[in-house]
C-alpha positions as CSV (number, residue, x, y, z in Angstrom):
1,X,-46.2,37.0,39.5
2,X,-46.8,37.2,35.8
3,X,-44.3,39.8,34.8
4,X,-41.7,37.6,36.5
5,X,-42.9,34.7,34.2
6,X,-42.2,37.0,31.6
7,X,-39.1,38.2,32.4
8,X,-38.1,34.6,33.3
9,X,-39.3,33.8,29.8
10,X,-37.3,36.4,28.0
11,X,-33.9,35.6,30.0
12,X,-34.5,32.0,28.8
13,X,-34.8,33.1,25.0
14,X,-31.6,34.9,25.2
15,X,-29.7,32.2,27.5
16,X,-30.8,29.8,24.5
17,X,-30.1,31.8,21.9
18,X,-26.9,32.7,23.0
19,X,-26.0,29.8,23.9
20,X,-27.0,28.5,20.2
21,X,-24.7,30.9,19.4
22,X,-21.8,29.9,20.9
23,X,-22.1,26.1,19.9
24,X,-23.0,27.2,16.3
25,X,-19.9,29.4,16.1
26,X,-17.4,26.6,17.8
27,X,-19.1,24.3,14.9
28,X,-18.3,26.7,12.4
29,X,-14.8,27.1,13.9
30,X,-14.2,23.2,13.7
31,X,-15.3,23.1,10.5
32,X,-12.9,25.6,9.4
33,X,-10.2,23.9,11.2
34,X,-11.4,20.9,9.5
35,X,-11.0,22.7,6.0
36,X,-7.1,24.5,6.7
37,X,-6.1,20.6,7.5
38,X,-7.3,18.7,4.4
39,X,-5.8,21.9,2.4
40,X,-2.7,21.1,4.6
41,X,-2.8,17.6,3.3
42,X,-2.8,18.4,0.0
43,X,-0.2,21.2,0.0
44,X,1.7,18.0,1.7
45,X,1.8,15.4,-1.0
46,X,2.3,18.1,-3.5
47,X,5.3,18.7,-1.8
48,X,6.4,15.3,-1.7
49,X,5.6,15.1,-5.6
50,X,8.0,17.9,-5.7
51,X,10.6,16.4,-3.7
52,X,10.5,13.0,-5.4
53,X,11.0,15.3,-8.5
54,X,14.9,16.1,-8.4
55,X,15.8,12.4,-7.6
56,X,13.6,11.3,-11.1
57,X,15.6,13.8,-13.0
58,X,19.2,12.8,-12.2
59,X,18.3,9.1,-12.9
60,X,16.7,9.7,-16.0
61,X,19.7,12.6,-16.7
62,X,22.2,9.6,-16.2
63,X,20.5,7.5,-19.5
64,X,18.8,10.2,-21.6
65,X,21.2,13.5,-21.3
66,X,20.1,14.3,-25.0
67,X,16.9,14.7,-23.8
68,X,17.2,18.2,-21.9
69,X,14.6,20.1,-23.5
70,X,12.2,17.5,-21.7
71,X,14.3,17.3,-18.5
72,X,14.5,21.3,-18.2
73,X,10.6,21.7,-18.7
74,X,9.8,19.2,-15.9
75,X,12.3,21.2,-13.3
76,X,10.7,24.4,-14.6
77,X,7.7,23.1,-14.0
78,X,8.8,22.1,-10.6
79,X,10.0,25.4,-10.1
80,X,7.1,27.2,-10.6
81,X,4.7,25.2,-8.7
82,X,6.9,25.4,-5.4
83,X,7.0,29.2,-6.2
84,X,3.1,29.1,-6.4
85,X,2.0,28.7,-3.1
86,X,-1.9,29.6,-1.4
87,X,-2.1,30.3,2.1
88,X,-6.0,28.5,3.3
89,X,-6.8,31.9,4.2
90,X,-6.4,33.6,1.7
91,X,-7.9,30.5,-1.3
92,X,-9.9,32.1,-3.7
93,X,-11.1,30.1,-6.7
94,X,-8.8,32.2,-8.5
95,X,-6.0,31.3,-6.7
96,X,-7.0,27.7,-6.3
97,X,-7.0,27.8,-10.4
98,X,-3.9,29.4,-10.4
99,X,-1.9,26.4,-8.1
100,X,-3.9,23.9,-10.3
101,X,-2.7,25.2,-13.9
102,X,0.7,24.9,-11.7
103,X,0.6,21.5,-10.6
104,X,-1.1,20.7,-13.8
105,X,2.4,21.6,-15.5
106,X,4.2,19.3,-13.5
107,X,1.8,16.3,-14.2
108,X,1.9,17.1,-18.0
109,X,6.0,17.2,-17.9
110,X,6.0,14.7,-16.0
111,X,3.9,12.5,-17.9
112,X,6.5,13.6,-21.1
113,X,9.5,12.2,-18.6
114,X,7.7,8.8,-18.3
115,X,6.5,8.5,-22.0
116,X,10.7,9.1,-23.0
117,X,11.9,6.4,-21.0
118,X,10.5,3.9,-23.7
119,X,13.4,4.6,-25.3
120,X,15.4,3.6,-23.1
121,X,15.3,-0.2,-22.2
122,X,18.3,0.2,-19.7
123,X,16.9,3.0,-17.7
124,X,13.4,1.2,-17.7
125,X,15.3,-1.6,-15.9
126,X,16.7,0.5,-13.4
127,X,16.1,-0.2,-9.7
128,X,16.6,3.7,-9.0
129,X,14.2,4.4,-11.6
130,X,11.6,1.4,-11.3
131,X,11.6,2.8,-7.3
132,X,11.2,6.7,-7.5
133,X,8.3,5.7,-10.5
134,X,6.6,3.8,-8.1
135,X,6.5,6.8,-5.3
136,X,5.6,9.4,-7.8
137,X,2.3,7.1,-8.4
138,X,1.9,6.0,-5.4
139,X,2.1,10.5,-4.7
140,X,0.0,11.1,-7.5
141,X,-3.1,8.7,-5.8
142,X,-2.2,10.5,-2.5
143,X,-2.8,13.9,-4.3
144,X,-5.9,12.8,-5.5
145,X,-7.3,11.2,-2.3
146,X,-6.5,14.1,-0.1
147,X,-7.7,16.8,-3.4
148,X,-11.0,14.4,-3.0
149,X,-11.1,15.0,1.0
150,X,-10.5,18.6,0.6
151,X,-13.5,19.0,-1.4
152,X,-15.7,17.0,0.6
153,X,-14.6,18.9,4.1
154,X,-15.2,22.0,2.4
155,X,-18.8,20.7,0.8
156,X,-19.6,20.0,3.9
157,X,-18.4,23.1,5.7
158,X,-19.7,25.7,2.8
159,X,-22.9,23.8,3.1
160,X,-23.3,24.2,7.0
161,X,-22.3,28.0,6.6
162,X,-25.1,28.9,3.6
163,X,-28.0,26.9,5.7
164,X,-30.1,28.9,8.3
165,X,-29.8,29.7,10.9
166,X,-25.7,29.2,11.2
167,X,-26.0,31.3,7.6
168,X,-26.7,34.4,10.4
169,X,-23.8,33.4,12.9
170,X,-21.1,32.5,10.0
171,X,-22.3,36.1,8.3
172,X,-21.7,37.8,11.6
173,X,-18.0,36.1,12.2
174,X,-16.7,36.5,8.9
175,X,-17.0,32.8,7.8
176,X,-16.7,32.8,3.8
177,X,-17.4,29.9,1.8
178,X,-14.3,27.9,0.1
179,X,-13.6,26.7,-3.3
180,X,-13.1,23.2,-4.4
181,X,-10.6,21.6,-6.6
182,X,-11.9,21.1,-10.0
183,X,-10.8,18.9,-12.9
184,X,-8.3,20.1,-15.2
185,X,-9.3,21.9,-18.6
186,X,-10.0,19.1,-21.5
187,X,-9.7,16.3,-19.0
188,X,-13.2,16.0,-20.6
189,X,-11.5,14.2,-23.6
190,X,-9.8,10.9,-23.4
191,X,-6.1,11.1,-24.3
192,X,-5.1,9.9,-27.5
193,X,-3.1,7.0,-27.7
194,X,-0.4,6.8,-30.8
195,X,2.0,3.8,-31.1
């Protein structure tokens, strides 16, 4: 009668631990799931930035065609962040620096686009113009709300994969930790303002 409370006993550890098991990996897979979306999401309103992009140009081309040096660096910029592209599988911190110093480019000719349309009172005034302004803000908060969500689903994800006992079920199934979005190099320092 004893060894059968003992081989009940052992039958029961391994039914619970492997049924720990499977609910900690279905967790982990969730998680990871949860991850590839928000980096979906952000992929997404980059893309819309760079949609919006071509539209800004031609208005701005119509009022300021002496300003091509400026115009040519933001669709170069354009270019090269559509080029750059990171698959969620395969997002290494190197490669997630890489896209930034990308989409950085765009935000900095960008922000050289807007700052030349002070010279232009008529474009300023333009409905075109006032409109596709107002969606590249409205996409820029959009980036950084979803940039913001990515980082917290994969906090909370690296965090649940580097805390025993799921640290032994996500080592087993491959489950690697993922990098966040940082800030941008000398976004330390407040821009300078000239008038």
């Amino acid at each position: 009668m004893k060894k059968n409370w003992k081989i009940i006993t052992v039958i029961a550890v391994i039914v619970i631990a492997v049924l720990y098991s499977i609910s900690t990996y279905n967790s982990l897979v969730s998680q990871d799931e949860t991850v590839s979306t928000a980096w979906s999401n952000v992929e997404n309103q980059y893309q819309r930035r760079a949609d919006l992009i071509p539209n800004l140009v031609n208005t701005v081309k119509g009022y300021a065609a002496h300003e091509k040096e400026t115009l040519d660096a933001v669709v170069s910029a354009r270019a090269k962040a559509t080029q750059n592209t990171v698959s969620i599988d395969d997002l290494t911190p190197e490669k997630l620096q890489a896209y930034q110093r990308a989409q950085g480019e765009i935000g900095a000719a960008l922000g050289r686009l807007l700052a030349i349309t002070e010279n232009y009172p008529d474009l300023k005034a333009n409905e075109n113009f006032q409109a596709l302004q107002a969606q590249l803000e409205g996409t820029e908060n959009r980036i950084s709300v979803e940039r913001r969500k990515f980082n917290e689903t994969a906090k909370a994800y690296n965090t649940t994969i580097r805390r025993f006992p799921k640290n032994i079920i996500a080592g087993l199934f491959g489950f690697e930790k993922r990098p966040y979005f940082e800030a941008a190099e000398g976004s330390e320092k407040a821009p300078e303002v000239k008038f």
